[in-house]
C-alpha positions in Angstrom: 0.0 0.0 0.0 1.3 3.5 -0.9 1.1 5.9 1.5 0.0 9.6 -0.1 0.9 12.9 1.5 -1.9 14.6 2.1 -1.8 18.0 0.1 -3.3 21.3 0.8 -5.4 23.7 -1.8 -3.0 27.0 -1.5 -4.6 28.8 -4.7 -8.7 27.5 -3.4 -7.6 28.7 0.1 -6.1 32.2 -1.1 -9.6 32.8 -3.7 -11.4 31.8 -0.7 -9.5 34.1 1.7 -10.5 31.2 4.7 -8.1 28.0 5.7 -9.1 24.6 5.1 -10.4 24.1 8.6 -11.6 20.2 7.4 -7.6 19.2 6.5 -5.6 17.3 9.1 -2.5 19.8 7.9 -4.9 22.8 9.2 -5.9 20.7 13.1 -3.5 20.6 16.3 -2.3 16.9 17.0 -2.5 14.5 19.8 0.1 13.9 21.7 2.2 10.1 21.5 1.4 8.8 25.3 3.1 6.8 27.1 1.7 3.5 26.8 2.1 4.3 22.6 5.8 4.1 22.8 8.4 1.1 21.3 4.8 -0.3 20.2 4.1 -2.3 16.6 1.6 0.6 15.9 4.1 3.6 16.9 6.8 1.4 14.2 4.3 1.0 11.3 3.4 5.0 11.5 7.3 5.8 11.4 7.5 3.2 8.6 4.9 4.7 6.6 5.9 8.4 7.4 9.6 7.2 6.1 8.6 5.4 3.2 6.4 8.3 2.3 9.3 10.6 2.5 11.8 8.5 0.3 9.6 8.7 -2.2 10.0 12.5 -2.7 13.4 13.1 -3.7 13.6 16.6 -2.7 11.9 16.0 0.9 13.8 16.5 4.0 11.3 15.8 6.9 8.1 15.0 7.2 5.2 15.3 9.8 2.4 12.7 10.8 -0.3 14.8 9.9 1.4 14.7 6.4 0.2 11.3 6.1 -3.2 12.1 7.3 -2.1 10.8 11.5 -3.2 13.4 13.7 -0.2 12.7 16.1 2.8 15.0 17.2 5.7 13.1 15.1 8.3 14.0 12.7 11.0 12.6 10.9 14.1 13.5 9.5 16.7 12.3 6.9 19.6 11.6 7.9 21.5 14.2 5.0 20.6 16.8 6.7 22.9 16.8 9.1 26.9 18.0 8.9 29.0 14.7 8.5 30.9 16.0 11.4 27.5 15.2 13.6 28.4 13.0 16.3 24.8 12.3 16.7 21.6 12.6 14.2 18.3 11.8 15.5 15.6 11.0 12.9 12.5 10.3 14.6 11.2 13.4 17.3 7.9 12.7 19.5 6.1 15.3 21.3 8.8 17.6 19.8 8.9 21.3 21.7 10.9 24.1 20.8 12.6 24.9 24.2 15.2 27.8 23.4 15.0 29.9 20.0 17.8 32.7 19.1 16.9 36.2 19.0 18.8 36.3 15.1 16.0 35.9 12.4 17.2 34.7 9.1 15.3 34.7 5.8 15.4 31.9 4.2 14.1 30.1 1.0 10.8 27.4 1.8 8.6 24.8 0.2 6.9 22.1 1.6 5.8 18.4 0.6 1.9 19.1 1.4 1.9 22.4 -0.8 3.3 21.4 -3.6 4.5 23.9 -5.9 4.7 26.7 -4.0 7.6 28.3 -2.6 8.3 31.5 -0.8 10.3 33.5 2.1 10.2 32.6 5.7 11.6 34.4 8.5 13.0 31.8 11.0 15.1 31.5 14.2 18.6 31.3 12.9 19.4 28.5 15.7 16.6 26.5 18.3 16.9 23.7 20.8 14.2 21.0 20.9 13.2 18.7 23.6 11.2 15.6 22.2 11.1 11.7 22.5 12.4 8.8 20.8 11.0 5.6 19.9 11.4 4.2 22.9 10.4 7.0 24.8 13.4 8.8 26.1 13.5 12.2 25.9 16.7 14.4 24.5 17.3 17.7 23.4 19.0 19.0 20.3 20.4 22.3 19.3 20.6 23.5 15.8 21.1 25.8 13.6 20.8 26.8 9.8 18.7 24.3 7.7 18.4 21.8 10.5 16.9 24.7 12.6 14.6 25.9 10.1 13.4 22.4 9.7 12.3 21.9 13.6 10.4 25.3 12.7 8.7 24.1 10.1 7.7 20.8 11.6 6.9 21.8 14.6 4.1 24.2 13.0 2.8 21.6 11.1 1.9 19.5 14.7 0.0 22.4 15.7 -1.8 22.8 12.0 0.5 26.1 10.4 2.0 25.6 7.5 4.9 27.9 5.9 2.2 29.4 3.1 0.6 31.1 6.4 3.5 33.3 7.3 5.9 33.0 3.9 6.5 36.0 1.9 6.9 36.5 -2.5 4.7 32.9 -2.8 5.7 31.3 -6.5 4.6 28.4 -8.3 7.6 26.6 -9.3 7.0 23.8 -11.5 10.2 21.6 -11.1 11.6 20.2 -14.6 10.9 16.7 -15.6 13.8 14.5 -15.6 15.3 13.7 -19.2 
């Protein structure tokens, strides 16, 4: 079974001038509890979310509600961390951003649910988060740069925001078939 990413309507929303208030990408999520954890359930949603990832080349996380699972999880791939990392967690539950820097940076933003529209965000230029693993162990994590700017984004998706609702110089940007 293929799992779809769910996708938002940008250019029905914007005509509209009202969110999709029916979408999963537009509700808060549940929190994982603890009896959820290192379960056969918990595995198959991080399978799925994975698998649905892989598939887009260009995709760098990805967050349960993405899938259409109304929980707070995201993933993600390994690249995008330095390979000087000493560590690189993939999978963050019940993810909270616990420390942002004061220094905003601009940067360049698409996501997999709003496909093809790009724009400007304005993001903490470095964050800690504090979230579980798998097993249900909590960590924290700083970062900075694009791994910083991906805990942003994520973390607004769990709580139903997605980048189009703050971005800045929106563009359609039809990628290029592969020759």
């Amino acid at each position: 079974m293929t799992i779809k990413i769910v996708q938002i309507d940008y250019e029905k929303e914007k005509q509209e001038k009202k969110l999709d208030k029916s979408s999963i990408l537009r509700l808060e999520t549940k929190k994982v509890s603890p009896k959820e954890f290192a379960t056969k359930e918990l595995q198959e949603i991080l399978k799925n979310m994975e698998s649905a990832m892989n598939r887009e080349e260009d995709g760098v996380a990805l967050a349960a509600p993405q899938i259409g699972i109304s929980k707070k999880i995201f993933i993600v791939r390994e690249k995008v961390y330095s390979k000087e990392a000493k560590w690189k967690p993939l999978i963050f539950i019940n993810p909270t951003l616990i420390k942002v820097s004061k220094k905003i940076k601009a940067a360049e933003e698409g996501c997999l649910s709003v496909r093809p529209f790009y724009g400007i965000t304005f993001r903490h230029s470095s964050v800690t988060i504090e979230a579980q693993d798998f097993q249900g162990q909590k960590f924290s994590f700083g970062a900075s740069g694009l791994l910083a700017q991906i805990f942003q984004h994520e973390t607004e998706h769990l709580d139903g925001i997605l980048f189009i609702d703050h971005a800045e110089n929106l563009q359609k940007i039809i990628p290029n078939p592969k020759s």
